[in-house]
Phi, psi and omega in degrees: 000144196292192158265125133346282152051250248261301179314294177319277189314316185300313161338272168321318178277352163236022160263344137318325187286299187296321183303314202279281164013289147310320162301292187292349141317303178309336173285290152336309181271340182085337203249117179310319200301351240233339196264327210268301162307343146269347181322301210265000183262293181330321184292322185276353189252358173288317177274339180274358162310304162348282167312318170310318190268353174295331173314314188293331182308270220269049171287154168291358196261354171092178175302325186305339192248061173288158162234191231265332162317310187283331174313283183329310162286353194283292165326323166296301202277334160296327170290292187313329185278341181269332185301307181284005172250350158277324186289340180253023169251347195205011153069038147292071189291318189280357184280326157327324186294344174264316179310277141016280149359282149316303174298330179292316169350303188313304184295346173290311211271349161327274185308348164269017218234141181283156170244030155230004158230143187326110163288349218243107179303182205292323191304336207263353192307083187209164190301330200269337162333309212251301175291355159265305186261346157301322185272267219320326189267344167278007183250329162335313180279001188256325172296354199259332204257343155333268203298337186265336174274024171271277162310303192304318182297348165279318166322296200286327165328280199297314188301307194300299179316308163274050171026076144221072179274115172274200156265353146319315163300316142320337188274334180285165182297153188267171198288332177279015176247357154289329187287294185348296212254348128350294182282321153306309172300333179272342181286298176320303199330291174320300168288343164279325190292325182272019170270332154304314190275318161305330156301302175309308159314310179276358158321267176338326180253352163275336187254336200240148175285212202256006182254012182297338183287331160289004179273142204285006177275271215326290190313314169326277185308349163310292192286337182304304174283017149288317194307301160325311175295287179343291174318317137348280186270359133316303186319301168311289199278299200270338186103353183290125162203219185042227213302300172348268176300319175291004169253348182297299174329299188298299182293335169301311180322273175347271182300342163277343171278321165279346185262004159294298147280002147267003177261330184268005174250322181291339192259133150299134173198135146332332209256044210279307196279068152230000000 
């Protein structure tokens, strides 16, 4: 017989399936209304993210025994919470059709995931672990909903500059709430990781000898957030923005996401079961 579980997640994952369905149909057909019903299939696929994750919240054995299904949807469910707090600030509806995508993404490898064992090894348990990876995995998502309002602003960009607003092009968000959500996502973004990475450091020097800085994850997330910080004070300080930054958020995105996964397949690393 199936699990409450088991039941919950398949659920989620396929109200999840029908939003992106739906999204990339609003794309296809052209017509908003069709992005605004998946917009509210999301919304609902939020609380059952929700639901999912409640067990882990209040298990008795606590968060340290998180397990690697609940990381994953955790993940999931955070790229959807920065998403629906931008789309109902700023009526990007149609910004889903990238977003969207993603959050099923999470959720496959959620479901390639054991959900009865402890992602976090016994050694690694600690209060400040769980306060290094919640800010970290929301400003990743906030680097995620960056980068997909990048691309739609190059996209919406290009139509405009070579006049071919098409009607695909009307469908999209205009370019200044792509920036807008750029710029957030990279400010917010910027600002959790480092609040994470400062957790994660005093993790390290209260649990590790003197050779953590060289571990090669440690060395990754460095550069994202020099890369990231760059970015930042371009923005800020210098002015950099529109067609600029949004293709820098993209190509950064990019290239840190393939060099992630040559550092967790190619690498020795603490950070392995991540």
């Amino acid at each position: 017989m199936i699990s409450i579980a088991s039941f919950l997640f398949k659920l989620t994952f396929a109200f999840c399936a029908l939003s992106v369905l739906a999204y990339l149909l609003s794309l296809l057909i052209k017509k908003v209304v069709l992005a605004k019903v998946a917009t509210w299939i999301l919304v609902f696929a939020f609380f059952l993210l929700t639901g999912n994750l409640l067990p882990a919240v209040f298990n008795p054995a606590g968060l340290m025994s998180i397990a690697s299904r609940d990381f994953f949807t955790f993940c999931a469910w955070s790229v959807a919470a920065a998403y629906l707090v931008f789309q109902f600030k700023t009526k990007t509806r149609i910004l889903g059709a990238f977003v969207s995508p993603i959050i099923l993404l999470l959720l496959i490898i959620a479901a390639g995931t054991a959900a009865d064992k402890s992602l976090v090894p016994a050694d690694l348990r600690s209060w400040l672990t769980f306060a290094h990876l919640i800010p970290t995995i929301g400003g990743e998502a906030l680097f995620v909903i960056a980068s997909c309002a990048g691309a739609m602003f190059l996209i919406q960009n290009s139509s405009l500059k070579h006049k071919k607003l098409s009607a695909l092009g009307r469908l999209l968000p205009s370019l200044h709430d792509l920036d807008r959500i750029n710029h957030h996502g990279l400010l917010w973004g910027f600002l959790l990781l480092t609040l994470g990475i400062f957790a994660g450091a005093a993790f390290a020097v209260s649990a590790w000898d003197k050779g953590w800085p060289t571990d090669p994850k440690i060395i990754w997330t460095f550069a994202v957030w020099v890369t990231y910080g760059f970015l930042l004070h371009q923005r800020l300080a210098i002015g950099w923005r529109g067609a600029r930054m949004a293709l820098l958020s993209c190509a950064v995105f990019i290239i840190f996401l393939f060099s992630y996964l040559a550092v967790k397949i190619c690498f020795a690393t603490v950070h392995n079961f991540i």
